[in-house]
VOPAGU-2260 file (C-alpha; in pm, 1 decimal, decimal comma):
REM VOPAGU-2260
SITE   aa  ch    i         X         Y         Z
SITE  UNK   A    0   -4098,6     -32,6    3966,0
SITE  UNK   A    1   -3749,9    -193,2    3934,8
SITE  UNK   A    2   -3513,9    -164,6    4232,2
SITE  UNK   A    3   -3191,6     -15,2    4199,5
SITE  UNK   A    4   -2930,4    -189,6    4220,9
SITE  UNK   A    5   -2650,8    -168,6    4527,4
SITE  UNK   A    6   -2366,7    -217,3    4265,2
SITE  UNK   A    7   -2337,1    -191,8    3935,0
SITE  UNK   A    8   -2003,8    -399,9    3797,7
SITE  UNK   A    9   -1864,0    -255,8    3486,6
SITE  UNK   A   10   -1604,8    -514,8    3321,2
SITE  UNK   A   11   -1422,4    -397,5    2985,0
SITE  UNK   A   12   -1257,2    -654,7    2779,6
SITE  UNK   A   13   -1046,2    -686,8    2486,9
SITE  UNK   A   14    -983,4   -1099,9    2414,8
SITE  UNK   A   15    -900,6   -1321,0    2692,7
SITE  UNK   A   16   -1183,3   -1523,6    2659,8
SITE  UNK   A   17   -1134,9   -1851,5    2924,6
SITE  UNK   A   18   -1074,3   -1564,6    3162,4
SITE  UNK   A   19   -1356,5   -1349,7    3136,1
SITE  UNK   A   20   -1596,6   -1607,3    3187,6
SITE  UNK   A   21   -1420,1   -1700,8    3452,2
SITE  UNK   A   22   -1520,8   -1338,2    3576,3
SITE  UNK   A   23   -1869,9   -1353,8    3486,5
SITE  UNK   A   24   -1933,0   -1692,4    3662,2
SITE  UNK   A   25   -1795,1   -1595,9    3982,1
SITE  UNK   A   26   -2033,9   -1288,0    3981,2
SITE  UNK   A   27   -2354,4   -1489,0    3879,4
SITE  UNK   A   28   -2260,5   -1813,6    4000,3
SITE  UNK   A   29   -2285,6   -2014,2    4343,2
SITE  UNK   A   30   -2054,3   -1784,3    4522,0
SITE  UNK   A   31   -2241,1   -1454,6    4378,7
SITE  UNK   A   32   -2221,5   -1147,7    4601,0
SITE  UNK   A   33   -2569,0   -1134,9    4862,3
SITE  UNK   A   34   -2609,0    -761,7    4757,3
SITE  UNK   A   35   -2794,4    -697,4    4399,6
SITE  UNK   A   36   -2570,9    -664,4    4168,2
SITE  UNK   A   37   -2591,7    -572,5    3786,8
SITE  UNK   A   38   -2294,1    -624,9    3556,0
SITE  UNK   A   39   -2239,6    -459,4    3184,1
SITE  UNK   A   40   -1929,3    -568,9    2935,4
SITE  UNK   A   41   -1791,7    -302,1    2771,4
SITE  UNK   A   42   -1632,4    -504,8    2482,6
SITE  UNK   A   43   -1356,0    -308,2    2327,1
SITE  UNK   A   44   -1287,8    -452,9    1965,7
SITE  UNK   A   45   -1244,2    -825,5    2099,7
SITE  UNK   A   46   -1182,1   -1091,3    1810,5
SITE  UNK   A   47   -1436,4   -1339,0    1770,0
SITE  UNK   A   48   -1426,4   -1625,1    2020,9
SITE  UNK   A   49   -1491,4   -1335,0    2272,4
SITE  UNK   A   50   -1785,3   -1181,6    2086,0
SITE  UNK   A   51   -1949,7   -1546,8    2061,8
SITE  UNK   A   52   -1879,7   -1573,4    2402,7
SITE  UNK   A   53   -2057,5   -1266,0    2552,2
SITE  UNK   A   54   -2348,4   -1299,5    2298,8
SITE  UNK   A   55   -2397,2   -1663,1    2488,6
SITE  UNK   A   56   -2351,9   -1425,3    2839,6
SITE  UNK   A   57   -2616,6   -1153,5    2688,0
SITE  UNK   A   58   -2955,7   -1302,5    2869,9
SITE  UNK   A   59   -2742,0   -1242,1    3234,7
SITE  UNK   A   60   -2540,9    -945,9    3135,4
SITE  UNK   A   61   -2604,0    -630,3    2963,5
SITE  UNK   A   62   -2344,3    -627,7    2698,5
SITE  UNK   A   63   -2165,0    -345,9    2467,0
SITE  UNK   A   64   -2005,1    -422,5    2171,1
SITE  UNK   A   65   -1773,2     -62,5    2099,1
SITE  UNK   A   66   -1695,0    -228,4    1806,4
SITE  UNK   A   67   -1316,6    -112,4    1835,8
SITE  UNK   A   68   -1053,6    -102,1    2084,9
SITE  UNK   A   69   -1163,6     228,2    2277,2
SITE  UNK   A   70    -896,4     180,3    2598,6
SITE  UNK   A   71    -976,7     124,3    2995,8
SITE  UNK   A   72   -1126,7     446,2    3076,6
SITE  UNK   A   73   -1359,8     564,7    2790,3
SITE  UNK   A   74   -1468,9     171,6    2841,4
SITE  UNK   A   75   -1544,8     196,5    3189,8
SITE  UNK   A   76   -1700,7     526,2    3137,0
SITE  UNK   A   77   -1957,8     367,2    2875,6
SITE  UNK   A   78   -2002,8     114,5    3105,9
SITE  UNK   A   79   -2087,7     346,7    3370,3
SITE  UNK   A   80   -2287,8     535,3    3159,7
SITE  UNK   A   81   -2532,5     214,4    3130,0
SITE  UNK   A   82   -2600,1     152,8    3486,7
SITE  UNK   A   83   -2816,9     257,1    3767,7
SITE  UNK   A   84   -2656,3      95,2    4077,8
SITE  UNK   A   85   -2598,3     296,7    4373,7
SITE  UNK   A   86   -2223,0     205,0    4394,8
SITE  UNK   A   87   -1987,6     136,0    4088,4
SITE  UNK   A   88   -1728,3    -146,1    4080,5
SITE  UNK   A   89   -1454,2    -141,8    3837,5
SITE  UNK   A   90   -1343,4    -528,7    3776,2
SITE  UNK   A   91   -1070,7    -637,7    3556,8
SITE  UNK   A   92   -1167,1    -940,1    3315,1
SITE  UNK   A   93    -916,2   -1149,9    3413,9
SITE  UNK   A   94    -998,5   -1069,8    3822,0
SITE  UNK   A   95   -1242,0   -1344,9    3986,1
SITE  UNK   A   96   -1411,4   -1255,8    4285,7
SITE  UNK   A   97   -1353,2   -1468,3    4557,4
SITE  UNK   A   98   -1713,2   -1527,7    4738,5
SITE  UNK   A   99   -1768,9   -1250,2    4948,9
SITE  UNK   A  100   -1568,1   -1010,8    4823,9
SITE  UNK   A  101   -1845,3    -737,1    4684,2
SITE  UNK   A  102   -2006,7    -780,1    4990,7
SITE  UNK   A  103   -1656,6    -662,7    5179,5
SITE  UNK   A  104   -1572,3    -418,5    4965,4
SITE  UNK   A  105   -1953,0    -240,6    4973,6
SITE  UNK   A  106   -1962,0    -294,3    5379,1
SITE  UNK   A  107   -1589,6    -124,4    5390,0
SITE  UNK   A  108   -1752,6     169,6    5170,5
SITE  UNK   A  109   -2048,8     166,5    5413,7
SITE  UNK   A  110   -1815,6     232,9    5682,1
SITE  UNK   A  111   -1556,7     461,5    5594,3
SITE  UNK   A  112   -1802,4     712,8    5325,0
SITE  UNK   A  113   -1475,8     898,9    5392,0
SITE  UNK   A  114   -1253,1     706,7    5163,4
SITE  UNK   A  115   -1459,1     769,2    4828,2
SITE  UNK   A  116   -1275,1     479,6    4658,9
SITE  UNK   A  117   -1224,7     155,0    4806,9
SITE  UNK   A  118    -993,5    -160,0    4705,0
SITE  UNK   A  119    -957,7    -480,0    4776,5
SITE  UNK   A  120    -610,2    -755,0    4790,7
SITE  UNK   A  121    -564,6    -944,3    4513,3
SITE  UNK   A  122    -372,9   -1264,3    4462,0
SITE  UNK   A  123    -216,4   -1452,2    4162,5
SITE  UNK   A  124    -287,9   -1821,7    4040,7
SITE  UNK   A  125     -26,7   -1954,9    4212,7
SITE  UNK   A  126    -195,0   -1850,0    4575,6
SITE  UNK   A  127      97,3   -1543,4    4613,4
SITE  UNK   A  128     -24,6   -1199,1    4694,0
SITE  UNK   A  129     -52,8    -968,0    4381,9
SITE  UNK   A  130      56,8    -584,9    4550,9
SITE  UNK   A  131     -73,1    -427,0    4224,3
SITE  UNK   A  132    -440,6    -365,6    4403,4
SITE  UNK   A  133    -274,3     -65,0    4540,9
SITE  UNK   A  134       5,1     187,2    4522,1
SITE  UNK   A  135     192,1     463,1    4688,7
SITE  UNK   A  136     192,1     824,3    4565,7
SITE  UNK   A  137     430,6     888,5    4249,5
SITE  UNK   A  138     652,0    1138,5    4320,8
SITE  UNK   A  139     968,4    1281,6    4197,8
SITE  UNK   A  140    1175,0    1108,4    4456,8
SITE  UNK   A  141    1013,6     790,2    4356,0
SITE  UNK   A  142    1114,7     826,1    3991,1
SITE  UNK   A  143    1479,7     923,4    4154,7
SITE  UNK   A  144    1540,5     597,2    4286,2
SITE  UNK   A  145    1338,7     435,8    3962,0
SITE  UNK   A  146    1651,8     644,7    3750,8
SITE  UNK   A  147    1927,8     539,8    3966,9
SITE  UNK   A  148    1812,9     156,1    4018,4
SITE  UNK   A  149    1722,3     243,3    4399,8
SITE  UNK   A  150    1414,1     113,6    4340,5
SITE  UNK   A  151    1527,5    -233,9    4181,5
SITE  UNK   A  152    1815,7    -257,1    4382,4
SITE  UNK   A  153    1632,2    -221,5    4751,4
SITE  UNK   A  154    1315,6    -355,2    4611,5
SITE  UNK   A  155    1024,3    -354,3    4907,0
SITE  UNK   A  156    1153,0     -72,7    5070,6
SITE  UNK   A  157     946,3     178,7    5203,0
SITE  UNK   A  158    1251,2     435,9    5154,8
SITE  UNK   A  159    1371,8     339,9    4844,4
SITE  UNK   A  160    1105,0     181,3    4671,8
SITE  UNK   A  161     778,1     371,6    4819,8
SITE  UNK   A  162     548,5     300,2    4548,9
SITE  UNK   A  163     520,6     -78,9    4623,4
SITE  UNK   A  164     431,7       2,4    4975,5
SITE  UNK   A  165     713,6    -145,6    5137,4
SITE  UNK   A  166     631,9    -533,8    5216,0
SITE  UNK   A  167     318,7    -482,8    5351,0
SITE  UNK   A  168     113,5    -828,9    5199,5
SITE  UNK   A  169    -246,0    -635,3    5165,4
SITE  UNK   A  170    -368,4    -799,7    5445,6
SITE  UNK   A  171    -495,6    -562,0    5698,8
SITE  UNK   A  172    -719,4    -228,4    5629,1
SITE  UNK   A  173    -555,9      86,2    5532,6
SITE  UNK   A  174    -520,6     436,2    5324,8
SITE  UNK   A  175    -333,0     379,4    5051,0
SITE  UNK   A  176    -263,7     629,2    4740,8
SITE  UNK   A  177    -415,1     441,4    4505,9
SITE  UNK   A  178    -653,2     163,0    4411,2
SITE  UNK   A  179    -586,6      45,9    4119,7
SITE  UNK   A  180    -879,4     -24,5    3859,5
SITE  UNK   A  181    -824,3    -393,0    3869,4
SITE  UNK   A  182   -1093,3    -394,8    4143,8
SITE  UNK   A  183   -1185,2     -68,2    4243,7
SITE  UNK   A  184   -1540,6     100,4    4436,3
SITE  UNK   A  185   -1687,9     365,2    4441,6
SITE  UNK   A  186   -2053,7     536,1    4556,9
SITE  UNK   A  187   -2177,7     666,2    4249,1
SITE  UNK   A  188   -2207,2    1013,7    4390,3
SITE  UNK   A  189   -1830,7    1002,1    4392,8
SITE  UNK   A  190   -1799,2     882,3    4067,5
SITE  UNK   A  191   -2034,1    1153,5    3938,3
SITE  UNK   A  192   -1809,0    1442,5    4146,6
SITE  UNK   A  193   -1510,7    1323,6    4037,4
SITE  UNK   A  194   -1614,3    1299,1    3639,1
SITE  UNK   A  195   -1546,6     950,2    3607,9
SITE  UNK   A  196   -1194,5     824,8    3460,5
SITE  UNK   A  197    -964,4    1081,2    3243,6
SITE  UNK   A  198   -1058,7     957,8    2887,2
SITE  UNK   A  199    -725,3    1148,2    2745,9
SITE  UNK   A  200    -542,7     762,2    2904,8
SITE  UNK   A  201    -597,2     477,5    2661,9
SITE  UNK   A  202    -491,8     255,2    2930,3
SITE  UNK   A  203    -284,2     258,3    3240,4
SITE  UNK   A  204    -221,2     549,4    3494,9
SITE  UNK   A  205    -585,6     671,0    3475,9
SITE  UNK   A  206    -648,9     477,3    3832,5
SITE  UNK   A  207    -388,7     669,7    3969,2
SITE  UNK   A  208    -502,5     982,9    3820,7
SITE  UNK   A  209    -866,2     921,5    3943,5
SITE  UNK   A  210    -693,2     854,5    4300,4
SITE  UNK   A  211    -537,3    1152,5    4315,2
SITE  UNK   A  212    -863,1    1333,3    4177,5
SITE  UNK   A  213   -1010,1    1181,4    4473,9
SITE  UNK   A  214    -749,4    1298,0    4764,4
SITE  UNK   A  215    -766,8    1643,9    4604,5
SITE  UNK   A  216   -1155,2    1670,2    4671,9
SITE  UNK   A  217   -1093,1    1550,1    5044,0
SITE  UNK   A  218   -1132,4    1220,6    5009,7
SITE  UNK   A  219    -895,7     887,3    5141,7
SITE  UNK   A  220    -910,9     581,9    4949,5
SITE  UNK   A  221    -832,9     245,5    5155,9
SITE  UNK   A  222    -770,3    -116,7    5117,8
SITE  UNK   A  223   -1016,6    -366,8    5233,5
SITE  UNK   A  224    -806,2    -752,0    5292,2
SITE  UNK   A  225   -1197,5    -894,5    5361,0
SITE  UNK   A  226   -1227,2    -815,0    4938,2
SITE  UNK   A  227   -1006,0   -1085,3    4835,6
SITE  UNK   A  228    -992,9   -1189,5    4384,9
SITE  UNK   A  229    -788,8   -1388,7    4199,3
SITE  UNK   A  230    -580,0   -1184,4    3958,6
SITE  UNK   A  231    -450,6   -1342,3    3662,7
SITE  UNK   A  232    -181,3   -1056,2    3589,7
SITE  UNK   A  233    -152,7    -995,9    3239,4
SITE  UNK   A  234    -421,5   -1261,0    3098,2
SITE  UNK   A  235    -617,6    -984,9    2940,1
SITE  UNK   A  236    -326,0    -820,1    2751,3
SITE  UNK   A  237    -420,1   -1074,3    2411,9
SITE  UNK   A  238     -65,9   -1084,2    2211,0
SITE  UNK   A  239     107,9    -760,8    2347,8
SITE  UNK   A  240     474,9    -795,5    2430,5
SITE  UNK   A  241     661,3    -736,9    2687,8
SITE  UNK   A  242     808,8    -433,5    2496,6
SITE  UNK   A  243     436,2    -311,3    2365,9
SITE  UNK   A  244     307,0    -353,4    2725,3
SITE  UNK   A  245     612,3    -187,5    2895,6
SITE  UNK   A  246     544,6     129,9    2626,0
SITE  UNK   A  247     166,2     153,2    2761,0
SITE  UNK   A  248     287,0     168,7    3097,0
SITE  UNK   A  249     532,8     441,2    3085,2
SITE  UNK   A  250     301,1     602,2    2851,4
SITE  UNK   A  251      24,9     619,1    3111,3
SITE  UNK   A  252     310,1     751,6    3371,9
SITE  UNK   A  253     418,8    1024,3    3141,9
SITE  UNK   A  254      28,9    1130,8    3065,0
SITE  UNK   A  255     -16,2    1142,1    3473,3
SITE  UNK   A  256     327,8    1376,5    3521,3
SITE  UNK   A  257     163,9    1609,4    3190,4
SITE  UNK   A  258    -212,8    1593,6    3382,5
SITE  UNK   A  259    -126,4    1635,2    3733,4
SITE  UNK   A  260     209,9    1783,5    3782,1
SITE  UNK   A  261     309,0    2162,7    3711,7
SITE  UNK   A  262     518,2    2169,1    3366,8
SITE  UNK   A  263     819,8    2253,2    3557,5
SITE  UNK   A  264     774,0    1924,3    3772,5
SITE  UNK   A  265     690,9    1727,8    3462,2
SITE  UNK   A  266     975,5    1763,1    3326,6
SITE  UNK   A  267    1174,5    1673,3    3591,2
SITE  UNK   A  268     982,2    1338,3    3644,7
SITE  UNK   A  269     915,5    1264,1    3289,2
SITE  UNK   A  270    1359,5    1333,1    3241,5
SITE  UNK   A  271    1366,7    1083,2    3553,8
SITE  UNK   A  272    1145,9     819,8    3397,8
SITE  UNK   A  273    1373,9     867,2    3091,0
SITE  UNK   A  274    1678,8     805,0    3296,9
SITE  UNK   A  275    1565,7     489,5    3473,7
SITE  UNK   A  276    1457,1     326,7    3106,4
SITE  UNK   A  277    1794,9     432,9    2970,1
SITE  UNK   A  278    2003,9     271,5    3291,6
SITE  UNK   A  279    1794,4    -105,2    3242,2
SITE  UNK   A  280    1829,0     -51,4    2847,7
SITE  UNK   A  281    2173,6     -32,0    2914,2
SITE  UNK   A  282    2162,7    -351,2    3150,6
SITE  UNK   A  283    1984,7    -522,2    2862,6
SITE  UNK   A  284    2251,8    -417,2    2605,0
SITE  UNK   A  285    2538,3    -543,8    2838,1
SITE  UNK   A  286    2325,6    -899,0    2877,5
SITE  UNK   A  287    2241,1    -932,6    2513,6
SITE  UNK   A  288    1899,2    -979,1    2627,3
SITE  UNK   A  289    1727,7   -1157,9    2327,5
SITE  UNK   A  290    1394,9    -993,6    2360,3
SITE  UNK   A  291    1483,0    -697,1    2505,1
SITE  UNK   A  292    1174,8    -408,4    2674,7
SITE  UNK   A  293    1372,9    -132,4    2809,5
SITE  UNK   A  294    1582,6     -46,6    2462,2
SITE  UNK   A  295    1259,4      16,2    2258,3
SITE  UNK   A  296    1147,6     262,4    2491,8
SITE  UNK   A  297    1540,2     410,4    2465,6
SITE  UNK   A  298    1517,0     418,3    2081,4
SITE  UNK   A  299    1149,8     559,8    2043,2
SITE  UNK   A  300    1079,3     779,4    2328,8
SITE  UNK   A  301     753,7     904,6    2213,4
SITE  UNK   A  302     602,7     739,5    2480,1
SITE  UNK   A  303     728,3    1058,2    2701,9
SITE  UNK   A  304     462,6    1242,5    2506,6
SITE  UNK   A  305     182,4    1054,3    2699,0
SITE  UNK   A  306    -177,7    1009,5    2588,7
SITE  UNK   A  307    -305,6    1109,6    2325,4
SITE  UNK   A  308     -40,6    1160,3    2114,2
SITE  UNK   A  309      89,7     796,5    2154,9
SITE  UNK   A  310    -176,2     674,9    2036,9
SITE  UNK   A  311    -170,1     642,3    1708,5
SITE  UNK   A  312     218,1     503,0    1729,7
SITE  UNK   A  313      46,5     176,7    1908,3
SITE  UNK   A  314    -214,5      94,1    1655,5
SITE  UNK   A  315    -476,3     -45,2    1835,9
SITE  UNK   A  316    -268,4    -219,3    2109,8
SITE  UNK   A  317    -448,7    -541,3    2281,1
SITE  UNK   A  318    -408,9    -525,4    2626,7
């Protein structure tokens, strides 16, 4: 009889190549976790030096090939779906597991069962700390000081700026309001109550939604600083733009208002969003900022409409 595994790693990727096996190799390799782990690749309409590349990686990891680009959550969902593990870790493509980190981030599930999800603190190539692991709570005051330039202005504070978390550097253990799915854990009894990630996001803002899921059922996600990856920001977002990339975002923060907020409060955030794009648009306009990201979203704002009726506008955006 086959053991179960203690986690089950579900990575979905679209392109970025050099990075992923970068990923895979750090889970398999020298510095592999000391827990059993499984791993599945969701591949999500990758071009071909990715394909070749996971059908090298197919005798160590199980390996789906979706065949298009099916987004972040219904990829980690089929990934999911495929394992057996007793815990499930969400890991970006372009995030390499420092040795030891599964291990930290299963004991720091071991010992708080109350926080359901579990992160850990990712850094960036250069050695800096990478604060996207984790986020404060959007609320309407935070998109008030995103649409008056609070936010950008007093950048790292905890008044004015409360999403980022103030300056805190990730470094000791603590609640947070959510774990971003960069690097994310979770029992699998928690996965099953909470349904998994909202498949109506293509990508972005369905961590936060599947945070808030979480604190709604009684739970407390927390940040583990023993559960330490490199993140290379951005290296699995193939040929998007700045523009394209900035359009997913606020796309996946209108979706979360339309999901999670009453209609009434929606509006309000999703007219706040609208404001803050509009101020920076106007910034960009006054620079003459050759390749501007903010006026786009200004001159289509069908991105306010959230998932999925944006996504058709995006065809097939690479992440």
């Amino acid at each position: 009889m086959t053991a179960v595994p203690e986690v089950s790693v579900v990575v979905v990727s679209h392109d970025g190549a050099e990075w992923l096996e970068r990923c895979l190799q750090a889970l398999t390799g020298d510095g592999r976790p000391s827990v059993s782990v499984e791993t599945v690749v969701v591949d999500s309409g990758s071009g071909a030096e990715t394909l070749a590349l996971l059908e090298r990686w197919a005798d160590r990891v199980d390996v789906l090939v979706a065949g298009e680009n099916v987004g972040f959550a219904r990829g980690c969902n089929l990934g999911v779906a495929r394992t057996t593990g007793r815990r499930v870790l969400l890991l970006n493509p372009d995030a390499v597991v420092r040795p030891g980190c599964v291990d930290a981030l299963v004991r720091a599930l071991d010992e708080h069962p109350e926080a359901g999800l579990v992160g850990g603190r990712t850094v960036r190539p250069d050695g800096s700390v990478d604060p996207s692991s984790c986020w404060g709570r959007p609320t309407l005051w935070s998109w008030f000081c995103f649409a008056t330039g609070l936010s950008s202005a007093l950048r790292g504070s905890r008044l004015f700026d409360p999403e980022s978390l103030g300056r805190w550097q990730r470094d000791t253990p603590r609640r947070v309001d959510v774990v971003t799915g960069c690097l994310l854990i979770a029992e699998r009894t928690t996965w099953d109550l909470l349904g998994g990630l909202d498949e109506s996001y293509f990508m972005y803002g369905e961590d936060a939604d599947l945070s808030l899921r979480a604190a709604a059922a009684g739970l407390h996600p927390r940040i583990t600083p023993d559960a330490v990856a490199l993140h290379a920001v951005g290296a699995s977002s193939g040929g998007n733009s700045s523009a394209t990339k900035m359009r997913l975002l606020f796309t996946g923060k209108a979706t979360l208002a339309l999901r999670r907020w009453s209609p009434l409060r929606a509006r309000l955030g999703i007219g706040l969003l609208r404001a803050g794009v509009a101020l920076r648009a106007l910034g960009e306009r006054v620079r003459r900022t050759p390749s501007p990201r903010w006026v786009p979203l200004v001159s289509d704002p069908s991105w306010t409409k959230g998932w999925p009726e944006q996504r058709p506008a995006l065809a097939a955006p690479r992440w």
